[in-house]
C-alpha positions in Angstrom: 0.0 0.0 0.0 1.5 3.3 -0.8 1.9 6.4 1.4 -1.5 8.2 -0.7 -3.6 4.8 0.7 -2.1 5.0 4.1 -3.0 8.9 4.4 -6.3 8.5 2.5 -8.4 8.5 5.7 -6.7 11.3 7.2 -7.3 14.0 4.0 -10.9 12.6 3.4 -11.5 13.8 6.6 -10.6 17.1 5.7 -12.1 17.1 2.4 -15.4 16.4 3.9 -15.3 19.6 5.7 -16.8 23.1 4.3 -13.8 25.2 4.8 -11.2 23.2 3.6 -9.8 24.9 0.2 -7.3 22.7 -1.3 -5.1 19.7 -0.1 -1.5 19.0 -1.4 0.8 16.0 -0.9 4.0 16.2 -0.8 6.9 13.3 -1.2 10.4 13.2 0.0 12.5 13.7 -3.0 15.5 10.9 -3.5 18.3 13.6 -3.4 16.8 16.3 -1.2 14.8 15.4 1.8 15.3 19.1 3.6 11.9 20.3 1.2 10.0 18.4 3.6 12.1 18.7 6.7 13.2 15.0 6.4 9.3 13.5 6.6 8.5 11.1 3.6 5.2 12.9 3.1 3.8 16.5 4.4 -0.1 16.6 3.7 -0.5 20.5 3.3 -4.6 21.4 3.6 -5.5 25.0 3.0 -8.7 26.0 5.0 -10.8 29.5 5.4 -10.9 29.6 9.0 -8.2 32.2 10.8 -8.5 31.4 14.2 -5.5 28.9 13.9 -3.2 29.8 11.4 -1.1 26.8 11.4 -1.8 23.6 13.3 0.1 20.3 13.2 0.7 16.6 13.5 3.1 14.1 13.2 2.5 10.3 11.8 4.2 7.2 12.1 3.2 4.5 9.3 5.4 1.8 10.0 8.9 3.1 9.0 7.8 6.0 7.3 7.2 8.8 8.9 4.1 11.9 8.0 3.5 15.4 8.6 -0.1 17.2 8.3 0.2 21.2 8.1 -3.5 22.4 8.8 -2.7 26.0 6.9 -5.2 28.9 7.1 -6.3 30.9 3.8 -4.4 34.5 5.2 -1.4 32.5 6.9 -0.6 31.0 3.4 -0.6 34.2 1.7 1.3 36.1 4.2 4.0 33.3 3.7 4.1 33.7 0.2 4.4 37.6 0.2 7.0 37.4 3.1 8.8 34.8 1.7 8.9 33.6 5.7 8.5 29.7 5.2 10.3 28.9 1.3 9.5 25.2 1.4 5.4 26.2 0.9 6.5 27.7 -3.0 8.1 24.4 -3.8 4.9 22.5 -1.9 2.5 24.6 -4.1 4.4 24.2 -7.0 5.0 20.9 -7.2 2.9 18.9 -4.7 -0.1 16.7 -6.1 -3.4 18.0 -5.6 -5.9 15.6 -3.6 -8.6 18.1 -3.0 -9.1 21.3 -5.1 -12.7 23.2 -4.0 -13.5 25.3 -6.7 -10.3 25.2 -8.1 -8.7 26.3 -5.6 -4.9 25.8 -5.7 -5.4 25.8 -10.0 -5.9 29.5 -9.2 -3.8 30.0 -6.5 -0.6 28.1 -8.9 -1.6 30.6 -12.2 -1.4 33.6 -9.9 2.1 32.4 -8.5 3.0 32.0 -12.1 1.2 35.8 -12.9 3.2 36.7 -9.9 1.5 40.4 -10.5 3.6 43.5 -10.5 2.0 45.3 -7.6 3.1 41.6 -5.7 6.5 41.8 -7.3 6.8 45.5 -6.2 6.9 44.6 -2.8 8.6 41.1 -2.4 11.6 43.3 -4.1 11.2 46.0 -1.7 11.5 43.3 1.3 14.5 41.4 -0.4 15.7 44.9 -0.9 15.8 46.0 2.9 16.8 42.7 3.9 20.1 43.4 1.8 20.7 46.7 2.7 20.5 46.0 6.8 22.9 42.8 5.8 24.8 44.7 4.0 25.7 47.8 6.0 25.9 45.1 9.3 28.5 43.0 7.2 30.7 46.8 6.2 30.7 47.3 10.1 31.8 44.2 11.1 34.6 44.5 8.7 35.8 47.8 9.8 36.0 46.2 13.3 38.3 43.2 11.9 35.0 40.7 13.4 35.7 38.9 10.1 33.4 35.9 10.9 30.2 37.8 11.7 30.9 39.6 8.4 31.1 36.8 6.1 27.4 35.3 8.1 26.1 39.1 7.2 27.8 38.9 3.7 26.6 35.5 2.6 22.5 36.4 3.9 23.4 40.2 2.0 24.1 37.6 -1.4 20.8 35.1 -0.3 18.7 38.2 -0.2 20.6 39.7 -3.5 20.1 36.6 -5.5 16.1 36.5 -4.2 15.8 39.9 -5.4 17.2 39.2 -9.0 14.8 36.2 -9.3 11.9 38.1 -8.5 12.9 41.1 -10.7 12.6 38.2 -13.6 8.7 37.5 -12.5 10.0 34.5 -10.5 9.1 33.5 -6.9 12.3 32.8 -5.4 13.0 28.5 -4.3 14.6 26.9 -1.8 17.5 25.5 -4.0 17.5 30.0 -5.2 21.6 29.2 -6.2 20.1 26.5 -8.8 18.1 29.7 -10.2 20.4 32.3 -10.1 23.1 30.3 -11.8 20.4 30.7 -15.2 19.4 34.0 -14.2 22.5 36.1 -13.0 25.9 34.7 -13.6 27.3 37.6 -11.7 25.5 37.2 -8.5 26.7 33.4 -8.9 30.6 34.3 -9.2 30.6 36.6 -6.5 28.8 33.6 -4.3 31.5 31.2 -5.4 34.5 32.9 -4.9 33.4 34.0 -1.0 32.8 30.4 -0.2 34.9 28.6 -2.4 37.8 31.2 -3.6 41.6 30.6 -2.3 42.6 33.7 -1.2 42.3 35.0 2.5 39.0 35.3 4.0 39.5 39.1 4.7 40.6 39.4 0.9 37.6 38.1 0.0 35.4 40.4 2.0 37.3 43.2 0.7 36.4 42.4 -2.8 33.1 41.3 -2.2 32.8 44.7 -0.8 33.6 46.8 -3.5 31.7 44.5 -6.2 28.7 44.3 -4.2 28.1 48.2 -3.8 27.7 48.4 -7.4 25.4 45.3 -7.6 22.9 47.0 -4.9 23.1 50.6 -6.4 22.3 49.0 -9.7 19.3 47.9 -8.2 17.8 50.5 -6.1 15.4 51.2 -9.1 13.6 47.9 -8.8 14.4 47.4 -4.7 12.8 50.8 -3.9 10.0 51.1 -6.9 7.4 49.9 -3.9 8.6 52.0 -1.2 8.5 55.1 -3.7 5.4 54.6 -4.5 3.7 54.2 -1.2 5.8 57.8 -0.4 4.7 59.8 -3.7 0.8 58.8 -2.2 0.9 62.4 -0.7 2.3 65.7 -1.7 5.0 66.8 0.9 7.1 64.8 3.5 6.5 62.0 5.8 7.3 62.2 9.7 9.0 58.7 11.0 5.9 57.9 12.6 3.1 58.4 9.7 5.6 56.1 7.3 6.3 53.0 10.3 2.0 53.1 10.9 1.5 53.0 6.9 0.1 49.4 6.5 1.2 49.3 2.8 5.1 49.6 5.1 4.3 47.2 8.0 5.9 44.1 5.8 8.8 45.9 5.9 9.1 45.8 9.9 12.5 46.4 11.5 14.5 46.8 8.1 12.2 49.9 7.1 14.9 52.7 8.6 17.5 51.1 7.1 17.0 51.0 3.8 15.2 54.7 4.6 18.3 55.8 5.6 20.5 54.0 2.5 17.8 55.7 0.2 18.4 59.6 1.5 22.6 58.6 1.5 22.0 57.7 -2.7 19.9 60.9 -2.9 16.6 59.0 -4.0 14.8 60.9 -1.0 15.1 64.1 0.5 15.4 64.9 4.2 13.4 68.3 5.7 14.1 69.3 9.1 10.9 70.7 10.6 11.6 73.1 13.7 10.4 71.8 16.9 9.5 73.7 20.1 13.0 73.5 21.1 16.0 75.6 19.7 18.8 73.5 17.5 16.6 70.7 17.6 14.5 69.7 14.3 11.7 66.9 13.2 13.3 64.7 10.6 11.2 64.7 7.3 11.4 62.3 4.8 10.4 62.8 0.7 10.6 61.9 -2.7 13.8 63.8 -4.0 12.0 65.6 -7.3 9.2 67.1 -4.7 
């Protein structure tokens, strides 16, 4: 009997309920068992009902082992726009469909393969920060001879670089994102190499990681800070701290939001206006589009 038999009574009892979307199954591929964190089989059912995004349990069927992931509608989609648990793109993707009410995951698959722009807009913006704080961590680090924590900040700068490139060609980024970007950006793929792999002296290759990755970011801001531009050329005049952190078009951005703010007024893509406050020599910091 094979693993869909053994599981059958398990998803029909989700099937038979009214807010249960869509249910996937997923195997444990021969070469790489980490897409479903070493289980044979993860049984992923999508289901209307918020008031427990994710619930779980573990099976034994004789020496196999399952995993049920009990998803909720808004959980699903907040994972896929925050890119905050990969594996589910690759479980979409490529698991087979058991249950499919009203077409469910058919719709959800062709609008992963859409991936819209207004979408794309912001999973770039997120990569974007993500590179930026990275980034800038990694420089500091280096200045202060921590070599170590700079390569960890360096490599997670390059993950979040080669997510961003993907995107930027209508892609949602995969787990195995390095088999991706070796087709997409041969650049990002060298630079990748050579810090892990390259012969020369760990703080050589920092150093020269440095100087190649400044250009690679700054050639991106365009695309990286399209969504963040947008949102802050809504309203004529600037934006207090406060007003931009409470946006909720912003609040995926969470704690990399200064940041990049901050990167953004350095490269003269925003303005900063100093508002007087009640006390002398002391000013509100203003943020804007730089052609306002």
């Amino acid at each position: 009997m094979d693993m869909e038999d053994l599981l059958r009574p398990i998803y029909q009892k989700w099937a038979s309920r009214r807010d249960t979307l869509g249910i996937l199954m997923i195997e444990k591929k021969a070469n790489n068992s980490a897409v479903t964190d070493t289980f044979d089989t993860v049984l992923l059912v999508v289901t209307i009902d918020g008031s427990t995004p994710v619930f779980m349990k573990h099976y034994a069927l004789g020496e196999e082992k399952a995993a049920l992931y009990v998803v909720s509608e808004a959980q699903l989609n907040e994972w896929l726009l925050l890119g905050s648990h990969r594996k589910v793109i690759d479980w979409i993707f490529n698991g087979k469909v058991l249950f499919d009410r009203n077409d469910y995951i058919h719709h959800l698959r062709n609008r992963m393969k859409e991936f819209p722009e207004e979408t794309r807009q912001l999973k770039m913006g997120l990569e974007f920060a993500k590179l930026i704080r990275r980034y800038i961590d990694g420089r500091a680090f280096f200045h202060a001879g921590q070599l170590l924590d700079a390569y960890n900040h360096v490599i997670h700068a390059l993950h979040h670089l080669a997510r961003l490139a993907v995107i930027e060609q209508g892609f949602y980024p995969e787990v195995t994102v390095w088999n991706q970007i070796k087709q997409i950006d041969a650049q990002i793929y060298k630079l990748y190499e050579e810090l892990v792999s390259g012969e020369e002296p760990l703080q050589k290759r920092l150093e020269l990681l440095f100087l190649a990755s400044e250009f690679l970011i700054h050639s991106r801001i365009s695309s990286g800070a399209a969504h963040l531009c947008k949102v802050l050329g809504e309203k004529e005049g600037a934006w207090s701290i406060a007003e931009i952190v409470q946006h909720p078009a912003l609040s995926p951005y969470s704690v990399d939001l200064i940041i990049m703010l901050e990167y953004l007024v350095e490269r003269k893509i925003l303005s900063v206006e100093e508002i007087p406050t009640k006390s002398r020599h002391i000013y509100h910091r203003y943020y804007s589009m730089q052609n306002k």
